[in-house]
OpenMM code with the backbone's topology and positions (N, CA, C; nanometers):
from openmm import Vec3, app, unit

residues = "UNK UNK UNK UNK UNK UNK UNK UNK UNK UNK UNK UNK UNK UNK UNK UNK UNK UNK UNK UNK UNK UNK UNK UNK UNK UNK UNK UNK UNK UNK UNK UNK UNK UNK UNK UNK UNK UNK UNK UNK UNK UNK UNK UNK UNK UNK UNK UNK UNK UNK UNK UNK UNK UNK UNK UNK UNK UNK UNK UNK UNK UNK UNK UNK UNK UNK UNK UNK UNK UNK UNK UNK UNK UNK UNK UNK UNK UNK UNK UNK UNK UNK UNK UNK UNK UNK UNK UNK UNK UNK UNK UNK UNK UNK UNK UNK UNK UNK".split()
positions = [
    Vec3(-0.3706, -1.5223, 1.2900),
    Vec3(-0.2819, -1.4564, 1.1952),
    Vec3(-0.2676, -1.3093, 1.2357),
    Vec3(-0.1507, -1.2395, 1.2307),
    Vec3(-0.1218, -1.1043, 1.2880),
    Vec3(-0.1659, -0.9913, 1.1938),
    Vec3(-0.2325, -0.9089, 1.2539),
    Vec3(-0.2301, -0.8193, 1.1350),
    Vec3(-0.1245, -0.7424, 1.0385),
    Vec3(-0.1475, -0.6702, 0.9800),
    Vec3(-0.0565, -0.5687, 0.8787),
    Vec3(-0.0272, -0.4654, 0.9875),
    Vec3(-0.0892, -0.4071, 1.0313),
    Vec3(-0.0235, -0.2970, 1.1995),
    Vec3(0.0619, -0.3642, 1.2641),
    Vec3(0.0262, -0.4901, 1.3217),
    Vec3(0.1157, -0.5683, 1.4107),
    Vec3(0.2511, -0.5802, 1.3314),
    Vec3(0.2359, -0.6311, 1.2105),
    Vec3(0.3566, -0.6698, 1.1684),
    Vec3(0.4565, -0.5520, 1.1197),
    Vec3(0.3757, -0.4413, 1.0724),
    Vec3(0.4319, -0.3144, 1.0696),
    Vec3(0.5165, -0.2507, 1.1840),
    Vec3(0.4528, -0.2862, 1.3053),
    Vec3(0.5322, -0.2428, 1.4101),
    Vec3(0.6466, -0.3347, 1.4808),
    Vec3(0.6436, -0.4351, 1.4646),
    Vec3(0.7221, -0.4998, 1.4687),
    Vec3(0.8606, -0.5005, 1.3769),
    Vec3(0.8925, -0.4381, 1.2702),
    Vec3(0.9027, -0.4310, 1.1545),
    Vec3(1.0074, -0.3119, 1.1812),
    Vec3(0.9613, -0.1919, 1.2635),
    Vec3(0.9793, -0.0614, 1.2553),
    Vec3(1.0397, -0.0256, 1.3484),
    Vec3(1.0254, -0.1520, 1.4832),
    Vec3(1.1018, -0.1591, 1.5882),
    Vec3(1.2104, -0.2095, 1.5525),
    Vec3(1.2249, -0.3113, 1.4677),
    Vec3(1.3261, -0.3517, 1.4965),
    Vec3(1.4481, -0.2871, 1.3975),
    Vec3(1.3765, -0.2165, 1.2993),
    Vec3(1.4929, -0.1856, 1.1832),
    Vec3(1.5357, -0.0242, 1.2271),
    Vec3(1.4530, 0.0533, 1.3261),
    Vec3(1.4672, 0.1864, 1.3998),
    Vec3(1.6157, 0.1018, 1.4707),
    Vec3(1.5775, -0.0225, 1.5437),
    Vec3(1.7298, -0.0288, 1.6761),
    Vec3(1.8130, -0.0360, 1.5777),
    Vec3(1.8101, -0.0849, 1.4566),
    Vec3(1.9346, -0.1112, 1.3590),
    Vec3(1.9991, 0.0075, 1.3208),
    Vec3(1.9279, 0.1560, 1.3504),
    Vec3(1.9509, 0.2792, 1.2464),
    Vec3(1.9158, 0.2988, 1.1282),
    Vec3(1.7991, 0.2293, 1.0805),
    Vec3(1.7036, 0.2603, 0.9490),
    Vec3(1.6050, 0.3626, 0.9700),
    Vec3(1.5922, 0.4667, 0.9065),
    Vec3(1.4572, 0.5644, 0.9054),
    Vec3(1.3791, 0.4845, 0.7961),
    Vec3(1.2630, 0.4765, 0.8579),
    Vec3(1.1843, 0.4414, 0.7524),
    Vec3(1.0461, 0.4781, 0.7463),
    Vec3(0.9777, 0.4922, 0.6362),
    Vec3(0.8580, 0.5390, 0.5897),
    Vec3(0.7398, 0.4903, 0.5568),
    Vec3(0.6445, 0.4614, 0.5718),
    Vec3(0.5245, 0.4043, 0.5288),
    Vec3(0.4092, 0.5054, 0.4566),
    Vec3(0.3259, 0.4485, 0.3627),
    Vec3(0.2072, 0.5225, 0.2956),
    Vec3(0.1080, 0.5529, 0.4343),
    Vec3(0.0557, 0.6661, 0.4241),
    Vec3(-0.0389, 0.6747, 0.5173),
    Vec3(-0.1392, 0.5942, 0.4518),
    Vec3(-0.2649, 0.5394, 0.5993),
    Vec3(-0.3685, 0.4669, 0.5935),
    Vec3(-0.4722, 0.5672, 0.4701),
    Vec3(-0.4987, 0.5181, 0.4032),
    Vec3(-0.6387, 0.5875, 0.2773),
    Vec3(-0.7228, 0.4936, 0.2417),
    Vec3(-0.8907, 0.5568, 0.2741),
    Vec3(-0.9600, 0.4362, 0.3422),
    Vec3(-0.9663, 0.2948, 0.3798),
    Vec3(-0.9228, 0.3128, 0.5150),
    Vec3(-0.9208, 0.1687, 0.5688),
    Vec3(-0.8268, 0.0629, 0.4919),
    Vec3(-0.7485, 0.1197, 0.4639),
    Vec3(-0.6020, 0.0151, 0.4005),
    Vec3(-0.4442, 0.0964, 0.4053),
    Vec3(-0.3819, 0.0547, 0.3391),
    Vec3(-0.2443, 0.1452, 0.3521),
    Vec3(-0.2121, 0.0462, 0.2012),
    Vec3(-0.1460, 0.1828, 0.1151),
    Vec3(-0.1379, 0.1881, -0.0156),
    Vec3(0.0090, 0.0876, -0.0271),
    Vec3(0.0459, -0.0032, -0.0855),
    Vec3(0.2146, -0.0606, -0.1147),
    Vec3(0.2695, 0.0590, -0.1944),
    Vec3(0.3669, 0.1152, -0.1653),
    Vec3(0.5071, 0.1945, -0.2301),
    Vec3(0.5326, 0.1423, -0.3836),
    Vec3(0.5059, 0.1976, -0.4732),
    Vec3(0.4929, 0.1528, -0.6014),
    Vec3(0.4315, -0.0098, -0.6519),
    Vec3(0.3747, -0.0158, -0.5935),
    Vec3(0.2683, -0.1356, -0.5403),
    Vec3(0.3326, -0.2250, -0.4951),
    Vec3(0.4782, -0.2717, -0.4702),
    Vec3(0.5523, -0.3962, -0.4205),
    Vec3(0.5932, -0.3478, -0.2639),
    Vec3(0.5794, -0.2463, -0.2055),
    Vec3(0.6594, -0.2701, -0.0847),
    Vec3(0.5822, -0.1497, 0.0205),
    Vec3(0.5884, -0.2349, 0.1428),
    Vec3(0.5216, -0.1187, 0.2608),
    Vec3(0.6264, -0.0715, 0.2821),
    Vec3(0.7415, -0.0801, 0.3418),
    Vec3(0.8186, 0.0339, 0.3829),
    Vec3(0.9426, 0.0549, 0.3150),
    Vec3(1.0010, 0.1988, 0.3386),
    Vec3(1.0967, 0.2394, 0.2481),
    Vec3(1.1881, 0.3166, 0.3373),
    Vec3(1.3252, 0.2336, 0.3562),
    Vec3(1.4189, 0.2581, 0.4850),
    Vec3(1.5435, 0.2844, 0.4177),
    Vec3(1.5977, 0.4003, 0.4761),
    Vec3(1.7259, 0.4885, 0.4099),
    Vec3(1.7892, 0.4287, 0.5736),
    Vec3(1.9478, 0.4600, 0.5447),
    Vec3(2.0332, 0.4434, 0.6619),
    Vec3(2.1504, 0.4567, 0.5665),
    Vec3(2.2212, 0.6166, 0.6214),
    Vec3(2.3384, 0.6180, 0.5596),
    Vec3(2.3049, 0.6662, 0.3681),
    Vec3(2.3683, 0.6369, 0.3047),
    Vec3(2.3612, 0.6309, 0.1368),
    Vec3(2.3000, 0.5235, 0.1419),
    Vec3(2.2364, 0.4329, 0.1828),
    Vec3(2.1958, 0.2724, 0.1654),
    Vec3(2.0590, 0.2947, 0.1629),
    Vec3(1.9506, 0.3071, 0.0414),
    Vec3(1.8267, 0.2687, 0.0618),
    Vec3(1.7416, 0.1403, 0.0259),
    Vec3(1.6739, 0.0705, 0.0970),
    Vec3(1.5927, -0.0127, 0.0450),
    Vec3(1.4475, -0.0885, 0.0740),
    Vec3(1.3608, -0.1332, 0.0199),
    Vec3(1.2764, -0.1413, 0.0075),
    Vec3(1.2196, -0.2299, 0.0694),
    Vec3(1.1326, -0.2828, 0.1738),
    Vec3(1.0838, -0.3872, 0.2409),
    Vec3(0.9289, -0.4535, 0.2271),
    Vec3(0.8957, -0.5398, 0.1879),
    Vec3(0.7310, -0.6191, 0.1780),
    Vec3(0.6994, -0.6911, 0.3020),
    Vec3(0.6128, -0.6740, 0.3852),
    Vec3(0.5842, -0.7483, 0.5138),
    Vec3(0.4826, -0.8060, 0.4596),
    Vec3(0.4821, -0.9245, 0.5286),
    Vec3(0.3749, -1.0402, 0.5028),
    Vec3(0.4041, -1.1297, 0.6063),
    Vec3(0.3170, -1.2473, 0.6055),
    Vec3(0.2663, -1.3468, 0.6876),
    Vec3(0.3548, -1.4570, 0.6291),
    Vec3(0.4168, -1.5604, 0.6532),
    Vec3(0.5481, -1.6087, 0.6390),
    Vec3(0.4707, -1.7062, 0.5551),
    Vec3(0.3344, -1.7553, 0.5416),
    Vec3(0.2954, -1.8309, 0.4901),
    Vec3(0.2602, -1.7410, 0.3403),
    Vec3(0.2483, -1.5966, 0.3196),
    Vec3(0.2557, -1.5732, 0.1996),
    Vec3(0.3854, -1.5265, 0.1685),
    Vec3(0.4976, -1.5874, 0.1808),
    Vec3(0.6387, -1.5116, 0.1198),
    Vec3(0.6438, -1.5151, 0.0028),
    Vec3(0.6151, -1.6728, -0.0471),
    Vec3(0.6675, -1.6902, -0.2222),
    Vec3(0.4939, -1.6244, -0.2771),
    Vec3(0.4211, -1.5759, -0.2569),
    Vec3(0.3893, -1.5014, -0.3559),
    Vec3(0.4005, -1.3562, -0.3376),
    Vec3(0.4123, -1.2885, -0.2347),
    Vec3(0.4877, -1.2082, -0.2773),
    Vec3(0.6176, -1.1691, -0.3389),
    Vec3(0.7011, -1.2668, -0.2887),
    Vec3(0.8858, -1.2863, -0.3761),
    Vec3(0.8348, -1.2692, -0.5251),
    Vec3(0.7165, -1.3218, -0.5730),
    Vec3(0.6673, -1.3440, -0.7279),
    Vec3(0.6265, -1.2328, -0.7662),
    Vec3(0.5346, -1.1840, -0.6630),
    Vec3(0.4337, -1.0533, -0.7033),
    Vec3(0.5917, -0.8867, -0.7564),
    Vec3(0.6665, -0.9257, -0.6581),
    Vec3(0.7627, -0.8356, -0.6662),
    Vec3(0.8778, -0.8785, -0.8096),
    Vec3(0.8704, -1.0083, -0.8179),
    Vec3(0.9491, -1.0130, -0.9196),
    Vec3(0.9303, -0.9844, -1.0808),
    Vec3(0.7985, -1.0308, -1.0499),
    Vec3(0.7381, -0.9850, -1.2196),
    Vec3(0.7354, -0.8454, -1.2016),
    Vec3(0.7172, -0.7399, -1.1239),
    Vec3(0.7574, -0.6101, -1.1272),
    Vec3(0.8416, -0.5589, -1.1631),
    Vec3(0.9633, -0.6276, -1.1377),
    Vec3(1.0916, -0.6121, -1.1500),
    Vec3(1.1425, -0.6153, -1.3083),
    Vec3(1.0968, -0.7394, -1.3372),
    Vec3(1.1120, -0.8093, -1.4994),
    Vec3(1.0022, -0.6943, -1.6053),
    Vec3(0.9027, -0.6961, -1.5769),
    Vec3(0.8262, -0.5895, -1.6041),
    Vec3(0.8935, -0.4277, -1.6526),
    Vec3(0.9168, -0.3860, -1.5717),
    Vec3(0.9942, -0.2279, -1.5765),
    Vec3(1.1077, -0.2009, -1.5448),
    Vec3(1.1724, -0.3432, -1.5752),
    Vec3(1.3559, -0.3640, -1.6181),
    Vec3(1.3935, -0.3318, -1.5176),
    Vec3(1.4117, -0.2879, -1.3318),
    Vec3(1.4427, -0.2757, -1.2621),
    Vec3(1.5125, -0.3798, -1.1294),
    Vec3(1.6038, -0.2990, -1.0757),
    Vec3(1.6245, -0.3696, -0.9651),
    Vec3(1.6915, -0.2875, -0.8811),
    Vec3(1.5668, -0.3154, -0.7490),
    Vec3(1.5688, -0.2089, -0.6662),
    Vec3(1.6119, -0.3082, -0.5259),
    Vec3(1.6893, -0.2886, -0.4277),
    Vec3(1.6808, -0.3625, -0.3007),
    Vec3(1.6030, -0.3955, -0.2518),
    Vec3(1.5701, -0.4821, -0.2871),
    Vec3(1.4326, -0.5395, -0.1512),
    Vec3(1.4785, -0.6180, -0.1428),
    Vec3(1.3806, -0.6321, -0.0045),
    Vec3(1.3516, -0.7557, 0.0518),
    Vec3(1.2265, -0.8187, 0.1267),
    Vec3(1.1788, -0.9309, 0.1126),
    Vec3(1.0253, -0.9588, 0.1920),
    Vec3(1.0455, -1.0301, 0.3318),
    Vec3(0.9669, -0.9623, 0.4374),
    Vec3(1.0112, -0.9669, 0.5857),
    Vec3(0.8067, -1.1017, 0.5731),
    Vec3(0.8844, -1.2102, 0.6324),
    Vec3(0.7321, -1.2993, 0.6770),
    Vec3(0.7294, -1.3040, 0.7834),
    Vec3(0.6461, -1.2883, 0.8512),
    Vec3(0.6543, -1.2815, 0.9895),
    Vec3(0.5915, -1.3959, 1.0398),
    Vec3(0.6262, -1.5066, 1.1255),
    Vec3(0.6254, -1.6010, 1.2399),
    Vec3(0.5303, -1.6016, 1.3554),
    Vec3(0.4514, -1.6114, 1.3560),
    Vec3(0.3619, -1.5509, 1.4973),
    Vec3(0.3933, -1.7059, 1.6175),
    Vec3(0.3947, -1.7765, 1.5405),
    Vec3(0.4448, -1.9116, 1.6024),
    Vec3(0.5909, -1.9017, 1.6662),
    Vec3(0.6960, -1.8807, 1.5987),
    Vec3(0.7927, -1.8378, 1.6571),
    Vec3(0.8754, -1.6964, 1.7100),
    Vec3(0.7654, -1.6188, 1.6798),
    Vec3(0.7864, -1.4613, 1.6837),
    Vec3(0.8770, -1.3945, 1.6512),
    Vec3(0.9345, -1.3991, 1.5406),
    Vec3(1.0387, -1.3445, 1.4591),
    Vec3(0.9929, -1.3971, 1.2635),
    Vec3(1.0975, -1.2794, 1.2110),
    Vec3(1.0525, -1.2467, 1.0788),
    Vec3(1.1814, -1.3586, 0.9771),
    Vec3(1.1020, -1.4250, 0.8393),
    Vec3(1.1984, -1.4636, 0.7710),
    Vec3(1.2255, -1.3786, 0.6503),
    Vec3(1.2977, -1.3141, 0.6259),
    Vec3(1.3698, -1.2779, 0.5254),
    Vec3(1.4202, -1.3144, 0.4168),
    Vec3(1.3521, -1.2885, 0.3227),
    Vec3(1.3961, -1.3233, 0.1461),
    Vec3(1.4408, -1.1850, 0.0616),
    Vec3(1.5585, -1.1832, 0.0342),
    Vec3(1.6175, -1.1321, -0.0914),
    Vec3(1.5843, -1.1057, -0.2002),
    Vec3(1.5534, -1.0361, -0.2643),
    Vec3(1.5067, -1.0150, -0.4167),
    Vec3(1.6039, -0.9483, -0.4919),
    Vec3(1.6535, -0.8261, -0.4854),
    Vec3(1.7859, -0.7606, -0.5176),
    Vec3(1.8655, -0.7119, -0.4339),
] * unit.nanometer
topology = app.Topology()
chain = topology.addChain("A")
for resn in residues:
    res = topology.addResidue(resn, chain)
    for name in ("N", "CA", "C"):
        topology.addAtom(name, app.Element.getBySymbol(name[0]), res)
């Protein structure tokens, strides 16, 4: 299983070739904090910002969940989306949330 670095960089490569700047929490001990607890990175391009969750493709639907009761929670809806990453086929699946 790939780590959270691996998949981070993978992640950062590929949405940099797209023209996304994007941001991550710095590491604070030995972990890296989620962005209002649902999302590692936070990518502007243009007026367009939105919010990304990396995970392991085998945890998508609970994070899709973890992010949605957030959502329902504090009446929001913010762009995201959850990137799972494939180590088997080496590419990321992508789920929609807003």
């Amino acid at each position: 299983m790939p780590k959270e670095a691996e998949i981070r960089k993978k992640a950062l490569k590929k949405l940099t070739n797209e023209g996304w700047i994007c941001w991550f929490s710095p590491k604070t001990r030995y972990h890296h904090t989620d962005i209002l607890g649902i999302a590692d990175l936070i990518c502007i391009k243009g007026k367009q910002i939105k919010f990304i969750q990396l995970t392991t493709i085998s945890n998508l639907s609970t994070r899709k969940r973890k992010i949605e009761k957030f959502f329902a929670k504090n009446k929001l809806k913010i762009p995201t989306k959850v990137w799972g990453y494939s180590k088997k086929k080496k590419e990321f699946k992508i789920i929609k949330i807003c």
